[in-house]
C-alpha positions, 0 to 999 in steps of 0.5 A, a space after each residue: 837678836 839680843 843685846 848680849 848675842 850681839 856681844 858674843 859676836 862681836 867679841 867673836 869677830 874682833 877675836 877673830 881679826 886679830 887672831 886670824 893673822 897671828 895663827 896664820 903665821 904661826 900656822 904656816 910655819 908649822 905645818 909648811 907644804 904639806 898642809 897646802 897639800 891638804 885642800 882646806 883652803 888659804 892660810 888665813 882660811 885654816 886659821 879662822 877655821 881654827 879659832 871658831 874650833 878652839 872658841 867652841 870648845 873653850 865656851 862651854 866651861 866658861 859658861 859655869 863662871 870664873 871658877 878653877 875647875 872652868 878654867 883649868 878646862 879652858 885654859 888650853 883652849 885659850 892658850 890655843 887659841 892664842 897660839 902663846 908659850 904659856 896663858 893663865 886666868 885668875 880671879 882677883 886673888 889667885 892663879 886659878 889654872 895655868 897652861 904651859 912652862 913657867 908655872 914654879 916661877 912666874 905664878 907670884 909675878 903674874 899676881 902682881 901684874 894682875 894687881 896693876 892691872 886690876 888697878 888701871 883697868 886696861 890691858 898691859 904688856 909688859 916684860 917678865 924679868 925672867 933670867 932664866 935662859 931656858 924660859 922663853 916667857 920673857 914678855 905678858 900681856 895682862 887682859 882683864 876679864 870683866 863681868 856685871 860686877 866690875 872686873 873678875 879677874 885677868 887672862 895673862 898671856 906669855 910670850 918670848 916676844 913683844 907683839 902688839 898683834 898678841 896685845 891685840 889678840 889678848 885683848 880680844 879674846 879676854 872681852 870674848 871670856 867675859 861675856 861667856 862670864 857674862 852669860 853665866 851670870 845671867 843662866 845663874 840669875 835665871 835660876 834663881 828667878 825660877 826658884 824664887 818663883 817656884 818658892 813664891 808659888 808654893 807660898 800660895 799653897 793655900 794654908 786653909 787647905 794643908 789645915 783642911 786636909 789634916 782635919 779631914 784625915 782626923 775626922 776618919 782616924 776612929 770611923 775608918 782608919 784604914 782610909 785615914 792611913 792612905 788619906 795621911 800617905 797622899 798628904 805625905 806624897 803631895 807636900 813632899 812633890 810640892 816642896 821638893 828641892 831639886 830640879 826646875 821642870 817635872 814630867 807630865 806623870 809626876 805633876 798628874 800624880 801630885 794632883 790626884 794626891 791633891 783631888 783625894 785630899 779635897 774628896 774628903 773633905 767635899 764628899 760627893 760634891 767633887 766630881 773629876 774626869 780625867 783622860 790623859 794620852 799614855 804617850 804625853 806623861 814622859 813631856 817635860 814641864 815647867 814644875 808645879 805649872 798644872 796643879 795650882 790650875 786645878 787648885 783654883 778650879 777646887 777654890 771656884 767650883 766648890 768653896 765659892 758655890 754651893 752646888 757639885 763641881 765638876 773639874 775635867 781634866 785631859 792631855 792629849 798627843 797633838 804632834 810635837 805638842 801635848 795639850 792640856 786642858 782643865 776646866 770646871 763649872 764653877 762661879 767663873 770671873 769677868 774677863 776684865 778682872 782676870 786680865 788685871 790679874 794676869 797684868 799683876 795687878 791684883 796680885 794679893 787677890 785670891 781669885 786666880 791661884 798662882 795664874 799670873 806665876 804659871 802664864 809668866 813661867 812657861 811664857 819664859 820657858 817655850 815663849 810667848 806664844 805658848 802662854 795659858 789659854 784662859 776661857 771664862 765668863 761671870 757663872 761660866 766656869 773656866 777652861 785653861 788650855 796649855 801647850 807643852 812642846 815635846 822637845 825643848 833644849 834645856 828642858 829636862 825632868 829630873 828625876 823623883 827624889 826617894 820615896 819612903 816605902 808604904 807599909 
């Protein structure tokens, strides 16, 4: 289990034993006999019940970090869960969301209380002030919530009492809101280090290629017109694919469709050379994947079997149903490599070498994705060709496609 797993629970189970008495209590009180009646167990036992509930809901806003709409959606939870007359979150300038009475008149004070708060770095309980006789905020507890970059903000918790138990509890809960801020951070920080590799990957779209391509559709402007116009639309296509701005993964059917727009592109140019069988299940193309993680494979299957070898390429290229699995395969005839020499690019080492197009990238990515055990099974020798093999799980949680951006009609 990891480290910030390990955080979330115990967060969770300090929230948990504070809170448990304090909601047992107030629980008891509330609901009298007639909840004994119900058969769901002991007081503390409704409680603890109650908490794990109320936590569940409060955690998925938080994941999308300290922002208003987050905590507007969780603030009463959290003040549920506390069983307090009023709670708010704010970041270190402002009241994001307050749930509760008291709003009109203890907004401005409950910044100033988060200002020393902020200050000291520590949780503190203190008296509102509040002279109102019909306000029964009379005492706060000021938590601060915390994420990689120091301290966010605060959880101010409002009640008609001093509670060293609500202090307690308080506290808890505001280090729980933290690591789910936490999280966030990190699901962000994922993010951008799938696009930085998405974006690091299309760098290595060779520039040769995109030159070669345009220069192949001129050369059939005057002697076939008709095959430059649809040469011209599937270069059109497959750059719009490859530099698409929206979504992490794709499906099996859009990525084949972007490398038979790539295959045509290189058939213009190579001729009779390019020899391509493709066999494909129907029931796999809806898969979802990592996006562009097959069409550099065949890319560098171009690159081996055609511009480092003088004789015709063969690529074979197939993806077939194997349970809860789609497994692919593309394989050439080309020139090969060394087995040595690929380990070391797949180690990174030879990272400005121009012999495996994007492999340490794709071996890196879907190990992230679906775990190392589905990382790319490369087969090669020195004049042997190389077979790459992927396993693609039909189903992962939080692996979806999104869907295609507008295409613009073909006239």
């Amino acid at each position: 289990m990891s480290g910030t797993a390990l955080a979330v629970l115990a967060a969770l189970a300090g929230a948990l034993l504070a809170g448990a008495g304090w909601l047992a209590g107030r629980w008891q009180a509330r609901r009298g006999e007639r909840a004994a009646g119900l058969g769901l167990g002991t007081p503390v036992e409704r409680a603890t019940f109650h908490t794990l509930h109320t936590a569940s809901l409060a955690a998925p806003p938080l994941r999308a970090g300290l922002t208003e709409d987050a905590a507007r959606k969780a603030a009463r939870r959290l003040r549920s869960l506390l069983g307090t007359e009023a709670l708010c979150l704010t970041d270190r300038e402002s009241v994001l969301a307050w749930d509760g009475p008291g709003a009109d008149h203890h907004g401005r004070g409950a910044m100033a209380r988060v200002a020393v708060m902020l200050e000291s770095g520590r949780s503190q309980s203190v008296r509102t002030g509040c002279e109102r006789p019909d306000c029964p905020l009379k005492w706060a507890v000021v938590a601060p919530l915390t994420g990689e970059d120091g301290m966010l903000g605060a959880l101010v918790a409002y009640g008609s009492r001093e509670s060293a138990v609500l202090v307690r509890a308080a506290t808890e809960v505001a280090r729980w809101v933290s690591v789910q801020l936490e999280l966030s951070e990190l699901d962000r920080s994922r993010t951008r280090l799938m696009e930085a590799e998405i974006k690091a990957l299309r760098a290595q779209i060779s520039p040769h290629f995109i030159f070669n391509s345009l220069a192949a559709i001129a050369s059939f402007v005057r002697t076939d017109p008709e095959r430059a116009r649809d040469l011209l639309l599937e270069f059109a296509d497959f750059t719009r694919y490859s530099f698409r701005r929206h979504g992490e993964f794709t499906t099996l059917a859009e990525e084949l469709r972007s490398i038979e727009q790539y295959l045509a592109l290189a058939g213009a140019r190579f001729g009779d050379r390019l020899k391509v069988t493709l066999q494909v299940a129907p029931e796999v193309l809806p898969v979802a994947l990592p996006f562009l993680c097959l069409q550099p494979l065949v890319e560098n299957a171009v690159k081996h079997g055609l511009e480092d070898s003088p004789e015709e390429c063969r690529i074979s290229i197939t993806a077939r149903d194997a349970g809860a699995e789609a497994v692919i395969t593309v394989e050439d005839n080309g020139v090969g490599m060394d087995p040595a020499v690929l380990r070391r690019i797949l180690a990174g080492e030879l990272a400005g070498s121009s012999s495996g197009i994007g492999l340490p990238n794709i071996d890196e990515r879907i190990r992230q994705v679906y775990g190392d055990a589905y990382g790319p099974v490369i087969e090669t020798g020195v004049g042997a060709g190389l077979k790459v093999t992927v396993r693609i799980p039909k189903y992962r949680a939080g692996v979806h496609s999104s869907p295609p951006g507008p295409h613009p009609p073909r006239h």
